[in-house]
HTML snippet that shows the backbone in 3Dmol.js (N, CA, C, O; Angstrom):
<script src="https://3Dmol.org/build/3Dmol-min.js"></script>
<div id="view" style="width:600px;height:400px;position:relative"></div>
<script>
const pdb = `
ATOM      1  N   UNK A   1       3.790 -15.319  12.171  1.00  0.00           N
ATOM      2  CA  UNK A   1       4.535 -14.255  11.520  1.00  0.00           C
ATOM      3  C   UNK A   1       4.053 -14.046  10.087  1.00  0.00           C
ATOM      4  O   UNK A   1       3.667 -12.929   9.743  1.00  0.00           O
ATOM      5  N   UNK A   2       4.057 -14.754   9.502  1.00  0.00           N
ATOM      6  CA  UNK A   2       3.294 -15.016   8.176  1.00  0.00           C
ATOM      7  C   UNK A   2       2.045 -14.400   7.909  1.00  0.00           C
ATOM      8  O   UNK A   2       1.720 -13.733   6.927  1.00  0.00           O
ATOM      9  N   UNK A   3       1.362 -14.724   8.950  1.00  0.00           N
ATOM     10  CA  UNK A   3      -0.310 -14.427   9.177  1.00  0.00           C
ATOM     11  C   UNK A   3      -0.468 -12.778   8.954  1.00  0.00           C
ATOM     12  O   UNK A   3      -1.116 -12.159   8.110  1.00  0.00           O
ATOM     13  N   UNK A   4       0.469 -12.268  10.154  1.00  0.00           N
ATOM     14  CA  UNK A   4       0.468 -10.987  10.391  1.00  0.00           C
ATOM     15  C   UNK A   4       1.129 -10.265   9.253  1.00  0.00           C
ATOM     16  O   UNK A   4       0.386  -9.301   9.068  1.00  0.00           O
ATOM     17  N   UNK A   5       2.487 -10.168   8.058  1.00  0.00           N
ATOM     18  CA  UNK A   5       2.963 -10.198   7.530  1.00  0.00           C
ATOM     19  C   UNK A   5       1.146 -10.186   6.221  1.00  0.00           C
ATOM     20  O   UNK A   5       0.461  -9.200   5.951  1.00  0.00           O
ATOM     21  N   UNK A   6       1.028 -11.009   5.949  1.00  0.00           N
ATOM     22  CA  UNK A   6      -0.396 -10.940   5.427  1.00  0.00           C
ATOM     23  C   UNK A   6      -1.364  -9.969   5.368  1.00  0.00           C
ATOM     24  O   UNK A   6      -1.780  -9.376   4.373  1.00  0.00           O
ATOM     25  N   UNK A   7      -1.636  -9.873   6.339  1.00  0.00           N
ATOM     26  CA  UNK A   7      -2.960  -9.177   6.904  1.00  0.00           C
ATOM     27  C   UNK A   7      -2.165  -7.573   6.502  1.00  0.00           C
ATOM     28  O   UNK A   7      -2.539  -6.668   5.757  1.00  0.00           O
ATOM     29  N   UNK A   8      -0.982  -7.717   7.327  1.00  0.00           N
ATOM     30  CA  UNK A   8      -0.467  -6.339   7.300  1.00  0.00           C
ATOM     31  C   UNK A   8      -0.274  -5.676   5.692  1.00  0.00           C
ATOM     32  O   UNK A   8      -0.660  -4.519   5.524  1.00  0.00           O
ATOM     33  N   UNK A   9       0.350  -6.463   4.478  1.00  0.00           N
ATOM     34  CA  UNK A   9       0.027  -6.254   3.251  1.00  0.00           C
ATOM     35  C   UNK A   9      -1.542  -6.230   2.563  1.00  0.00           C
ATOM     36  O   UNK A   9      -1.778  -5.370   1.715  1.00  0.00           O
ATOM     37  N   UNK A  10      -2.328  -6.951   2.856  1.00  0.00           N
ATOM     38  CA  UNK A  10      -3.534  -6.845   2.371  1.00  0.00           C
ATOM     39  C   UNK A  10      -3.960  -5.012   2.711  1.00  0.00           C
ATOM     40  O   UNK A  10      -4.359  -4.155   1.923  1.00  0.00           O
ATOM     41  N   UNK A  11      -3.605  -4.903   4.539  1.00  0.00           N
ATOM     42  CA  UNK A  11      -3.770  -3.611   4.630  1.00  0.00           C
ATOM     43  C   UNK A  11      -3.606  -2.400   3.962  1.00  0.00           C
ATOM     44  O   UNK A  11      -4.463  -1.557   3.697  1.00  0.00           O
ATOM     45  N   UNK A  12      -2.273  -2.404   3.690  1.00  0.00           N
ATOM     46  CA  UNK A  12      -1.384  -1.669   2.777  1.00  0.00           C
ATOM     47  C   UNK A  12      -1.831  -1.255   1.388  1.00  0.00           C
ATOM     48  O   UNK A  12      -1.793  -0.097   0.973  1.00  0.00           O
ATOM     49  N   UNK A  13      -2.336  -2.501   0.586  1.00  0.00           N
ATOM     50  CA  UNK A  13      -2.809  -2.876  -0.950  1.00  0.00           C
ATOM     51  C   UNK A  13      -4.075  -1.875  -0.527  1.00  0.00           C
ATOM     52  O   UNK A  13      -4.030  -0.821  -1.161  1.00  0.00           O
ATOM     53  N   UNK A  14      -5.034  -1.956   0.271  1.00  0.00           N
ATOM     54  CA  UNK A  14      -6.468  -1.348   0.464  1.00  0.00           C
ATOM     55  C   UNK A  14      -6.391   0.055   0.415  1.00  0.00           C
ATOM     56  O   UNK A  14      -7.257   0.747  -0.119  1.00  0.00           O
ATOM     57  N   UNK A  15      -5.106   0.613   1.104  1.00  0.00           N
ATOM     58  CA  UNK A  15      -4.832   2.363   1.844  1.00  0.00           C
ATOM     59  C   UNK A  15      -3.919   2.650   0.034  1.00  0.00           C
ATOM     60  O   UNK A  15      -4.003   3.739  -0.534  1.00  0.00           O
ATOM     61  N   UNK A  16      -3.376   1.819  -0.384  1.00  0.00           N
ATOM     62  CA  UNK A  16      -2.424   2.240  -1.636  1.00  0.00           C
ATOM     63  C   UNK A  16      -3.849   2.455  -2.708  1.00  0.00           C
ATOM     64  O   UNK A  16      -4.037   3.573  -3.189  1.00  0.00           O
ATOM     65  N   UNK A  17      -4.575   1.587  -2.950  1.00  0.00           N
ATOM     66  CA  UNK A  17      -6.047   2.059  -3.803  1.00  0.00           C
ATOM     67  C   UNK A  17      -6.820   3.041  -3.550  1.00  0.00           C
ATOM     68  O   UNK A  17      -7.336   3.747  -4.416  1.00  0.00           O
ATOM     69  N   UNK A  18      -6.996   3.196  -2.058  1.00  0.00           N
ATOM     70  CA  UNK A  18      -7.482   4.720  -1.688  1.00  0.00           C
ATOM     71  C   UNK A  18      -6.994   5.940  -2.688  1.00  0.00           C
ATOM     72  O   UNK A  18      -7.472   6.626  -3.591  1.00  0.00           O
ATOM     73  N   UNK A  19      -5.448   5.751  -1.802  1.00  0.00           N
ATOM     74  CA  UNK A  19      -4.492   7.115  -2.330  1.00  0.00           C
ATOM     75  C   UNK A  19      -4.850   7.331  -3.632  1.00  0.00           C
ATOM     76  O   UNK A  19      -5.391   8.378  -3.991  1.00  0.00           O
ATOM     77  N   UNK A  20      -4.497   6.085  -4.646  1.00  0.00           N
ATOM     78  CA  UNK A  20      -4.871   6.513  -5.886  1.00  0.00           C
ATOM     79  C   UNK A  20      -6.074   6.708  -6.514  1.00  0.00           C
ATOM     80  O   UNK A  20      -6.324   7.209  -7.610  1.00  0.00           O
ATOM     81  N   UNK A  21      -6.606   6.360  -5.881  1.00  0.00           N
ATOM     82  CA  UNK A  21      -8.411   7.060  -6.392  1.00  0.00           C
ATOM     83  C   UNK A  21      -8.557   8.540  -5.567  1.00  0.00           C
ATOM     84  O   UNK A  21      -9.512   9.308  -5.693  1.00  0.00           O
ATOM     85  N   UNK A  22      -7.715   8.690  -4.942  1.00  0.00           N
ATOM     86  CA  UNK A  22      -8.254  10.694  -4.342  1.00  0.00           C
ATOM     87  C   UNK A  22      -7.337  11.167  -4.982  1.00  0.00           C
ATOM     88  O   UNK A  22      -7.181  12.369  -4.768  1.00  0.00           O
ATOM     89  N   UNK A  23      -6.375  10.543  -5.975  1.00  0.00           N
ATOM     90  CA  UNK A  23      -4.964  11.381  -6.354  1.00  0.00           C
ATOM     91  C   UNK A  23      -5.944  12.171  -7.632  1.00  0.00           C
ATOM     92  O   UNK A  23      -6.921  11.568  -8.078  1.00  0.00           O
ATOM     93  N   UNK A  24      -5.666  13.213  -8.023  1.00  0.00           N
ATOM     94  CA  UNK A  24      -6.283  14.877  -8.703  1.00  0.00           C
ATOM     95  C   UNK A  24      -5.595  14.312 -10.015  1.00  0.00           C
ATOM     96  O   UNK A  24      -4.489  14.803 -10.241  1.00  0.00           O
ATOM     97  N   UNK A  25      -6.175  13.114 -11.163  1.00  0.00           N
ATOM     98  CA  UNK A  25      -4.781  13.450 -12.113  1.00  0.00           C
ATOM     99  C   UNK A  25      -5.472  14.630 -13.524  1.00  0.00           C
ATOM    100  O   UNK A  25      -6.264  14.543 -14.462  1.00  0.00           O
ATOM    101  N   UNK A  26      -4.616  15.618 -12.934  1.00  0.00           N
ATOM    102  CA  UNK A  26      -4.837  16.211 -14.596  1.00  0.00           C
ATOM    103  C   UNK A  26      -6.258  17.572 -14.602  1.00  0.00           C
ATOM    104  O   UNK A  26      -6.423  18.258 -15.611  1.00  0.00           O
ATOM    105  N   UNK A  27      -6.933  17.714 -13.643  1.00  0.00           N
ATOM    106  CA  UNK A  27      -7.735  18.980 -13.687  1.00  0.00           C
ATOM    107  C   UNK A  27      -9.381  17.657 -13.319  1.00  0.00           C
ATOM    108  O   UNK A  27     -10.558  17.965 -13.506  1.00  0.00           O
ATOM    109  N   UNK A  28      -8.876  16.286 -12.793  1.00  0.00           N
ATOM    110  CA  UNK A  28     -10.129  15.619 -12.501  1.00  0.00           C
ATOM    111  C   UNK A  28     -10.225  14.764 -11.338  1.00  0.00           C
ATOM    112  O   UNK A  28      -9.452  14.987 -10.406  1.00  0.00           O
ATOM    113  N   UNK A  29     -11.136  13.733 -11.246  1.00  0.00           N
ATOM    114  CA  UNK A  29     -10.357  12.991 -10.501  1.00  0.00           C
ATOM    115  C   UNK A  29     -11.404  12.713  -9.304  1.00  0.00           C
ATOM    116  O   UNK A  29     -12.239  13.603  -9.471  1.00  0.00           O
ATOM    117  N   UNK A  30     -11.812  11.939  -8.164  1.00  0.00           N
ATOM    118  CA  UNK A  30     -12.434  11.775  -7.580  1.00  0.00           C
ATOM    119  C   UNK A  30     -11.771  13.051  -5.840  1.00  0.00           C
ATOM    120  O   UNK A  30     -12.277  13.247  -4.735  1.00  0.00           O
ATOM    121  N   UNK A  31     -10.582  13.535  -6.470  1.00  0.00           N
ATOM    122  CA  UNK A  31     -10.379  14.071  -5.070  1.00  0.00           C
ATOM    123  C   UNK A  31     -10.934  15.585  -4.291  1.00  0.00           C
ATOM    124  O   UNK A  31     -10.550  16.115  -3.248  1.00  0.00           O
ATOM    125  N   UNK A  32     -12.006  16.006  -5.299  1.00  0.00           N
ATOM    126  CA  UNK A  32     -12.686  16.736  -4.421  1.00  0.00           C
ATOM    127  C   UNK A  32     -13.710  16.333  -4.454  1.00  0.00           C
ATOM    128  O   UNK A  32     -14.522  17.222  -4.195  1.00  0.00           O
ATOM    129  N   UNK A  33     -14.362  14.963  -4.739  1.00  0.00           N
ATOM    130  CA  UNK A  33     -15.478  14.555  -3.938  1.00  0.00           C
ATOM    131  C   UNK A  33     -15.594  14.108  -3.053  1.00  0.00           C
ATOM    132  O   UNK A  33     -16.710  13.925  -2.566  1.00  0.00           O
ATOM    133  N   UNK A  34     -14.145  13.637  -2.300  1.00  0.00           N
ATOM    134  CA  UNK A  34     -13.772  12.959  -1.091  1.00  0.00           C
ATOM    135  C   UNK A  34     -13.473  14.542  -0.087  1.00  0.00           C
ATOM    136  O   UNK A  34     -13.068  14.218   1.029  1.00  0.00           O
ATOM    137  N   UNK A  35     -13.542  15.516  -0.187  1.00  0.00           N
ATOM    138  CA  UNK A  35     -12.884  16.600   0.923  1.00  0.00           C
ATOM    139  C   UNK A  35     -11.458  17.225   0.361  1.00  0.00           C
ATOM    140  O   UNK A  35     -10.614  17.839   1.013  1.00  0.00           O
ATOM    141  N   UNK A  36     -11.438  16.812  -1.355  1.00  0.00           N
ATOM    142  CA  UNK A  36      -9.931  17.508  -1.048  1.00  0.00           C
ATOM    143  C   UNK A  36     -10.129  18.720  -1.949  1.00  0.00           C
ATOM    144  O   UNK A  36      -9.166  19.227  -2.525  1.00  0.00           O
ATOM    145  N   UNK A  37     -11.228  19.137  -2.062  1.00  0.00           N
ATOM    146  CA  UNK A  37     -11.273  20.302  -2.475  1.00  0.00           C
ATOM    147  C   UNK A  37     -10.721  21.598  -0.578  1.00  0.00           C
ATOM    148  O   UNK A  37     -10.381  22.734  -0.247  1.00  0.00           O
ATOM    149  N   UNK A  38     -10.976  20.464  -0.127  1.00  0.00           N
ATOM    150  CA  UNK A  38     -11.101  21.667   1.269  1.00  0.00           C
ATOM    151  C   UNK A  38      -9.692  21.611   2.023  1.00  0.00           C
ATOM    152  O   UNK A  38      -9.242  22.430   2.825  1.00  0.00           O
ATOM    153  N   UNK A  39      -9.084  20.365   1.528  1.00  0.00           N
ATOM    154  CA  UNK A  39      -7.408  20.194   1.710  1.00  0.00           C
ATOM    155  C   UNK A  39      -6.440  21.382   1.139  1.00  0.00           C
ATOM    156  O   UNK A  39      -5.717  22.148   1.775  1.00  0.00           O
ATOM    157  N   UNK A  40      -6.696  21.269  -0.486  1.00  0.00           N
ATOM    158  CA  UNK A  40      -6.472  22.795  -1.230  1.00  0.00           C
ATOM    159  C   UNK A  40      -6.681  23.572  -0.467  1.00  0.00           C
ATOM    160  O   UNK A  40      -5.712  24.318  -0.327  1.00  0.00           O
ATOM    161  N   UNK A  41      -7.716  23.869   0.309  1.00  0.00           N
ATOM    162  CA  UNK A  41      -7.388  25.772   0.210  1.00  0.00           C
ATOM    163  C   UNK A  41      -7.018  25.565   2.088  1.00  0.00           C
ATOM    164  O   UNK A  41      -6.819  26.628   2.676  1.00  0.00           O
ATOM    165  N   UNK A  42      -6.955  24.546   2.753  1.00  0.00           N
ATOM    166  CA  UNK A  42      -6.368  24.793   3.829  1.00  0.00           C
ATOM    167  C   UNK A  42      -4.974  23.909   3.416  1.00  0.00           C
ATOM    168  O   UNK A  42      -4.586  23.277   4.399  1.00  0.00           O
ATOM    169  N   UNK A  43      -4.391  23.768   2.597  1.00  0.00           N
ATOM    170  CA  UNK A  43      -3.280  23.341   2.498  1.00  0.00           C
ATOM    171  C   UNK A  43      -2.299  24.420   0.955  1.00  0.00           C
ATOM    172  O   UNK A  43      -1.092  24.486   0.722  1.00  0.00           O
ATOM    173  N   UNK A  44      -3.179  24.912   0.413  1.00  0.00           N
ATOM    174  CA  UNK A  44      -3.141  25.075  -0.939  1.00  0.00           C
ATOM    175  C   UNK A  44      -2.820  23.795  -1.919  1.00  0.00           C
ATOM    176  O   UNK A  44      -2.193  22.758  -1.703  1.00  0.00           O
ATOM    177  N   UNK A  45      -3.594  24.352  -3.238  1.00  0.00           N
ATOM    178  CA  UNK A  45      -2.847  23.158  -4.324  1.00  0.00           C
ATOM    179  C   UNK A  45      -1.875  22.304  -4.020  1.00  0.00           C
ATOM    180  O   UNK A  45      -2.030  21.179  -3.544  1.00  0.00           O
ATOM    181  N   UNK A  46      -0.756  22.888  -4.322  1.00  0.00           N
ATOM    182  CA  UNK A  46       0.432  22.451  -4.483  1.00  0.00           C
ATOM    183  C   UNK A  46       0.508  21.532  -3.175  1.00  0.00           C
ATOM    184  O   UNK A  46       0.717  20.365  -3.506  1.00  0.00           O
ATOM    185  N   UNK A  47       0.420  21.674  -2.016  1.00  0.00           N
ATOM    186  CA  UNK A  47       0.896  21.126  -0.915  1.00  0.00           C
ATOM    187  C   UNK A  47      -0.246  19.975  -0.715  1.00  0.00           C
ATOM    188  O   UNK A  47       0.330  18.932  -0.404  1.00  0.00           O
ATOM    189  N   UNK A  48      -1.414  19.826  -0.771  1.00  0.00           N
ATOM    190  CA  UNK A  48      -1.868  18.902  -1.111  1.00  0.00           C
ATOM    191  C   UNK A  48      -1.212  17.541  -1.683  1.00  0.00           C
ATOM    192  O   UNK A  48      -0.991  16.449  -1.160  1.00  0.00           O
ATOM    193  N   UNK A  49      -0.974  18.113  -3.101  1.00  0.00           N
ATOM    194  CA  UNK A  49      -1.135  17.378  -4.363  1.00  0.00           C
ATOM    195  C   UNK A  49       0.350  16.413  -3.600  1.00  0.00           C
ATOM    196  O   UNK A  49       0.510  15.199  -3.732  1.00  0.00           O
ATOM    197  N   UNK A  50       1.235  17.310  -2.861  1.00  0.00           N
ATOM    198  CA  UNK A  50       2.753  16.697  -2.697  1.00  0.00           C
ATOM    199  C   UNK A  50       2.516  15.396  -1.449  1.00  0.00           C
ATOM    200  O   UNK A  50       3.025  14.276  -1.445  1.00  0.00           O
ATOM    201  N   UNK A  51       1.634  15.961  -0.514  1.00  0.00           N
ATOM    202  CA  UNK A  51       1.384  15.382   0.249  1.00  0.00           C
ATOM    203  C   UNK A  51       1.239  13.883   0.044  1.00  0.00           C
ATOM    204  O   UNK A  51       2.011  13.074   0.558  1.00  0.00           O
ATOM    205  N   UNK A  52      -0.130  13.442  -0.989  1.00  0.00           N
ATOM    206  CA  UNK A  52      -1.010  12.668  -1.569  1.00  0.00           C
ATOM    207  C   UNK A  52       0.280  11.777  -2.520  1.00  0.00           C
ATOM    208  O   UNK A  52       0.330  10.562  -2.716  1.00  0.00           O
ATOM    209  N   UNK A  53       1.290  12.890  -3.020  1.00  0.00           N
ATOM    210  CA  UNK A  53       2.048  11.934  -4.301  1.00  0.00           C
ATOM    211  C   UNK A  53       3.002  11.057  -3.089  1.00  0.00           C
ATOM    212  O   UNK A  53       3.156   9.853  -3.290  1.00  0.00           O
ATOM    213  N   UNK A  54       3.591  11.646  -1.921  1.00  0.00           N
ATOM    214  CA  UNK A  54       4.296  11.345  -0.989  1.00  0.00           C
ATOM    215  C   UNK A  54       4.383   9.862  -0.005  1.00  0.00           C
ATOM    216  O   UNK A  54       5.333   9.182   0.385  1.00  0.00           O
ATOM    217  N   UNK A  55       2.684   9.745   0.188  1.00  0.00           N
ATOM    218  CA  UNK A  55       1.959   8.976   0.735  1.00  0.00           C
ATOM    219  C   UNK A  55       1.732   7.735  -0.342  1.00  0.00           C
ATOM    220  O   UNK A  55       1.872   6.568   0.024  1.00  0.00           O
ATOM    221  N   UNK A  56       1.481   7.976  -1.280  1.00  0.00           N
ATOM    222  CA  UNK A  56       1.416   6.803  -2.409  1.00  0.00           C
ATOM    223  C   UNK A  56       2.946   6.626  -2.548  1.00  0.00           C
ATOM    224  O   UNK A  56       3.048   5.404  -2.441  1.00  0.00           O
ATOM    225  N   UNK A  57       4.128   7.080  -2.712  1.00  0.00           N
ATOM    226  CA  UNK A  57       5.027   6.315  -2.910  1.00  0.00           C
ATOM    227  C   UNK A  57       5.630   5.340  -1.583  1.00  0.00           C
ATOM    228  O   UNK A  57       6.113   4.214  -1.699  1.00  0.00           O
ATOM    229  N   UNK A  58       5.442   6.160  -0.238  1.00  0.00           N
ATOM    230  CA  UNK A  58       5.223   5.600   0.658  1.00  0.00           C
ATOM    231  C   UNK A  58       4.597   3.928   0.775  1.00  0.00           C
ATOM    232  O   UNK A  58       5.136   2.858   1.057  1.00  0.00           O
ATOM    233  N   UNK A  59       3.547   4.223   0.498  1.00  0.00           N
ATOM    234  CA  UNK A  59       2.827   2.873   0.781  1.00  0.00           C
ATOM    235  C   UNK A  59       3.014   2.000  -0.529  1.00  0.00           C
ATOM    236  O   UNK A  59       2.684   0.814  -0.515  1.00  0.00           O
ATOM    237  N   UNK A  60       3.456   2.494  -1.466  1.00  0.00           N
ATOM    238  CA  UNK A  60       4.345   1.895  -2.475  1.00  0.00           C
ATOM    239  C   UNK A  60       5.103   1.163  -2.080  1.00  0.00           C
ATOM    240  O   UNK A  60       4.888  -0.040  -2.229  1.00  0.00           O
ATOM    241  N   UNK A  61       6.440   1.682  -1.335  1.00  0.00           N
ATOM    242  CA  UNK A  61       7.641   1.075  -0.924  1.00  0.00           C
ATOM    243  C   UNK A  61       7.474  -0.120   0.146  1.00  0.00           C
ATOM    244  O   UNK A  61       8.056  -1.202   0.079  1.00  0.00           O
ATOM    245  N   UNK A  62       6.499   0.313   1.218  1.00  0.00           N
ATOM    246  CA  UNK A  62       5.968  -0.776   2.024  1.00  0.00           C
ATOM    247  C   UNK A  62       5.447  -1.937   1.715  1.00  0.00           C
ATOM    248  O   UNK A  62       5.530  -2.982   2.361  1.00  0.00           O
ATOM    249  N   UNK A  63       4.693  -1.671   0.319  1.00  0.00           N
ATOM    250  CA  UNK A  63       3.998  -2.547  -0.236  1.00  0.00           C
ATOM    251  C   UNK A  63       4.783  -3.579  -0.450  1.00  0.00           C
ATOM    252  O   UNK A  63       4.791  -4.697   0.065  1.00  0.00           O
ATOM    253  N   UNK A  64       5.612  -2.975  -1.467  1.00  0.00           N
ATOM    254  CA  UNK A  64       7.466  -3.940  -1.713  1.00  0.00           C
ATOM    255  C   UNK A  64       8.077  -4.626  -0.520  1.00  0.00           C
ATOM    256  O   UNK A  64       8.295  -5.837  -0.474  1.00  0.00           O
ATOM    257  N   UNK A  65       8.268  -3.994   0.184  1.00  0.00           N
ATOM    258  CA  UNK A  65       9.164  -4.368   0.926  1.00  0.00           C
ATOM    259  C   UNK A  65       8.499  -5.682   2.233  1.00  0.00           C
ATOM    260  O   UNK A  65       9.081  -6.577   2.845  1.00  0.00           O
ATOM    261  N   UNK A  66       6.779  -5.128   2.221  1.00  0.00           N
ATOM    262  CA  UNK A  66       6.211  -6.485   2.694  1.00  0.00           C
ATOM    263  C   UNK A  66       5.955  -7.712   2.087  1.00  0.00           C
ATOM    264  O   UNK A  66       5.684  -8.775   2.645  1.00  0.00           O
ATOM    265  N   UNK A  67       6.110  -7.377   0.393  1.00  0.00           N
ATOM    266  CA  UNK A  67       5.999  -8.773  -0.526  1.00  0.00           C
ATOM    267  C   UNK A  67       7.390  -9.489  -0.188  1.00  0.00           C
ATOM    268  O   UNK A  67       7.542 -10.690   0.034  1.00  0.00           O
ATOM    269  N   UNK A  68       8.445  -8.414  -0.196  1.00  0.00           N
ATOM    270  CA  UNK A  68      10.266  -9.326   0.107  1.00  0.00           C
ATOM    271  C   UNK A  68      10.088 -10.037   1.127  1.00  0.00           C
ATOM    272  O   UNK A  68      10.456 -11.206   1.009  1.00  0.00           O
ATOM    273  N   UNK A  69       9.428  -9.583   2.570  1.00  0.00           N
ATOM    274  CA  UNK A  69       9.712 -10.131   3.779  1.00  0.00           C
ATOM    275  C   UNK A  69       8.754 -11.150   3.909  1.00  0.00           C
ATOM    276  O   UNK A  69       9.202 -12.234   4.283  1.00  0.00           O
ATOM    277  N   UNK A  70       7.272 -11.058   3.645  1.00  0.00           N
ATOM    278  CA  UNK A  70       6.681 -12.557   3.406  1.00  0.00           C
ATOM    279  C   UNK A  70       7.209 -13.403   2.412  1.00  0.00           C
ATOM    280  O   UNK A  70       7.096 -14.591   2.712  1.00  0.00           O
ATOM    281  N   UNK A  71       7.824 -13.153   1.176  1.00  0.00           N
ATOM    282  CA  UNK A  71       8.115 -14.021   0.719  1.00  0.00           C
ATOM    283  C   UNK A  71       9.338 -14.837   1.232  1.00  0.00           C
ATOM    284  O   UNK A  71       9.565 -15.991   0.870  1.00  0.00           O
ATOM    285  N   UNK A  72      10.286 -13.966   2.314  1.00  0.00           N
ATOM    286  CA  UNK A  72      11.404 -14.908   2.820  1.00  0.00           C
ATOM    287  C   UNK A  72      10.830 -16.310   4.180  1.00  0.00           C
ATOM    288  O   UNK A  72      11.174 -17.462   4.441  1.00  0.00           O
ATOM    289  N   UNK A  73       9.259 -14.782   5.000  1.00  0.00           N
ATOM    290  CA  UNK A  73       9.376 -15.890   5.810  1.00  0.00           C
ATOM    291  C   UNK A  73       8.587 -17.080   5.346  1.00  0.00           C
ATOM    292  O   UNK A  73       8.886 -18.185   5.799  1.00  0.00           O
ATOM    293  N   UNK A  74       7.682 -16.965   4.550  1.00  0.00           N
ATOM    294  CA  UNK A  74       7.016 -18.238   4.046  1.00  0.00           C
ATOM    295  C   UNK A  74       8.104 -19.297   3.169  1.00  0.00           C
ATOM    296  O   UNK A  74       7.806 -20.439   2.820  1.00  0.00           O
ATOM    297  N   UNK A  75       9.575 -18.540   2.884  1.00  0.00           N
ATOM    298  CA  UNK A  75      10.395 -19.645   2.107  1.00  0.00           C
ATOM    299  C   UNK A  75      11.201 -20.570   3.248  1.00  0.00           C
ATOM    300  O   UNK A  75      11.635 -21.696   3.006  1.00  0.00           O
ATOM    301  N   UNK A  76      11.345 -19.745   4.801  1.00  0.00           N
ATOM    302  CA  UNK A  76      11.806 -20.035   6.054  1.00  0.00           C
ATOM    303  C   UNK A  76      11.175 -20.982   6.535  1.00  0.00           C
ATOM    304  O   UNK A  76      11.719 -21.950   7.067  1.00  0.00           O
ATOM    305  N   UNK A  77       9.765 -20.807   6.393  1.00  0.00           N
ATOM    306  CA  UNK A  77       8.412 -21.617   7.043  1.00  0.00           C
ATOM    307  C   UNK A  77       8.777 -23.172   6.436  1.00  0.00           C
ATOM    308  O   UNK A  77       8.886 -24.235   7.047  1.00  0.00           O
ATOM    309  N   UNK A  78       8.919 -22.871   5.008  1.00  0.00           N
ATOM    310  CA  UNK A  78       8.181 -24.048   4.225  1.00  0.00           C
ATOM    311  C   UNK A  78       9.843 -24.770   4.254  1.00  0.00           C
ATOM    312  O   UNK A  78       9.803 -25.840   3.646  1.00  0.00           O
ATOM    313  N   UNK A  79      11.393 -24.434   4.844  1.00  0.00           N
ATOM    314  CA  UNK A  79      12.742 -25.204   4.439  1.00  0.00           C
ATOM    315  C   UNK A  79      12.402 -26.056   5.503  1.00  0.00           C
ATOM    316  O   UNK A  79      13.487 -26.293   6.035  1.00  0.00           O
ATOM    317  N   UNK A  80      11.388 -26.749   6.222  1.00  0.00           N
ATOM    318  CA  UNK A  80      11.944 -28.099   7.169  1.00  0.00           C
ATOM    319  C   UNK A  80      11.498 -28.675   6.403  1.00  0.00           C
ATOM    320  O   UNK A  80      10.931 -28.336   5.364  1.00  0.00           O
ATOM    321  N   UNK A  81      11.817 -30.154   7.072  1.00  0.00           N
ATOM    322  CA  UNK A  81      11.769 -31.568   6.462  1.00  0.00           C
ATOM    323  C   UNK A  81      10.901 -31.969   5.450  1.00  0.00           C
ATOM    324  O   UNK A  81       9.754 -31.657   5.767  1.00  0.00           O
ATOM    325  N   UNK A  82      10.959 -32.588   4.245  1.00  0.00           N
ATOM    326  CA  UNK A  82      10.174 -32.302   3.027  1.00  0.00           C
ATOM    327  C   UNK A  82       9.665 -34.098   3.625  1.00  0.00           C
ATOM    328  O   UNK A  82      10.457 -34.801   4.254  1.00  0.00           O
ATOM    329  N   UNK A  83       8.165 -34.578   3.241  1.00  0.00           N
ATOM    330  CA  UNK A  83       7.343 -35.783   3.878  1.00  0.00           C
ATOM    331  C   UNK A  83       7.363 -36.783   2.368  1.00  0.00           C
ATOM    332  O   UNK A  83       7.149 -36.279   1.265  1.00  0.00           O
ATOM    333  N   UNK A  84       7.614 -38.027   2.542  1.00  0.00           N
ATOM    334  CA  UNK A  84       8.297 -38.407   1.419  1.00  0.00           C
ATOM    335  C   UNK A  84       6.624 -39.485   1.233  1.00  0.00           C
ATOM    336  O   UNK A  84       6.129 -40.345   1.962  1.00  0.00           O
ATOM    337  N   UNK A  85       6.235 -38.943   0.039  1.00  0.00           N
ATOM    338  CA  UNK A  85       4.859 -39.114  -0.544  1.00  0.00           C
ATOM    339  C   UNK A  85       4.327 -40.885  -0.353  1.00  0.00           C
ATOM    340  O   UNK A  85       3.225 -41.350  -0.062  1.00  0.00           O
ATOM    341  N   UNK A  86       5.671 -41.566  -0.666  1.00  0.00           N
ATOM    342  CA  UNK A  86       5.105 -43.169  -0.227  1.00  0.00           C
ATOM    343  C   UNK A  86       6.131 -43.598   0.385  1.00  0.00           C
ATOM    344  O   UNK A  86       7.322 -43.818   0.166  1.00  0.00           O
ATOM    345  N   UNK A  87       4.763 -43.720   1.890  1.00  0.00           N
ATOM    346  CA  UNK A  87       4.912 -44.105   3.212  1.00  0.00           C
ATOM    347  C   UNK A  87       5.653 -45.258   3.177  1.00  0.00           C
ATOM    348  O   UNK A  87       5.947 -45.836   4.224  1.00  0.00           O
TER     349      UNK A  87
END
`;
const viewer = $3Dmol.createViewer("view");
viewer.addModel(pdb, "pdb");
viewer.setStyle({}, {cartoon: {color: "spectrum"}});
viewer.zoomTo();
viewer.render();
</script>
């Protein structure tokens, strides 16, 4: 559970750095060298830009909410019997 819980955040952290490197800030930005110049005009501006802010808070919240849940089950994992150092 842990493992997966893991993997599944590492995932998350990778797609959340994406988002913010194609996010447009300010009239620059790497996101029409990736295709989002072509998002704009089949999405227009605006709907783009909402899309992209949408998706980053998204994987924001996941992000969170997979640090809460590994951190309970690894505190679950680690409550059995503590090994008493001299045998």
């Amino acid at each position: 559970m842990v493992n997966l819980l893991t993997i599944l955040t590492g995932v998350v952290c990778l797609l959340l750095m994406l988002v913010v490197l194609i996010q447009n800030p300010k009239g620059g930005g790497i996101d029409s060298t990736f295709g989002g110049g072509q998002a704009n005009q089949m999405l227009g501006a605006s709907k783009s830009t909402d899309v992209i802010e949408k998706v980053t808070w998204g994987l924001a919240i996941a992000l969170f909410t997979l640090c809460i849940l590994t951190a309970l089950a690894v505190s679950s994992v680690g409550s059995g019997p503590i090994l008493d150092a001299n045998f």
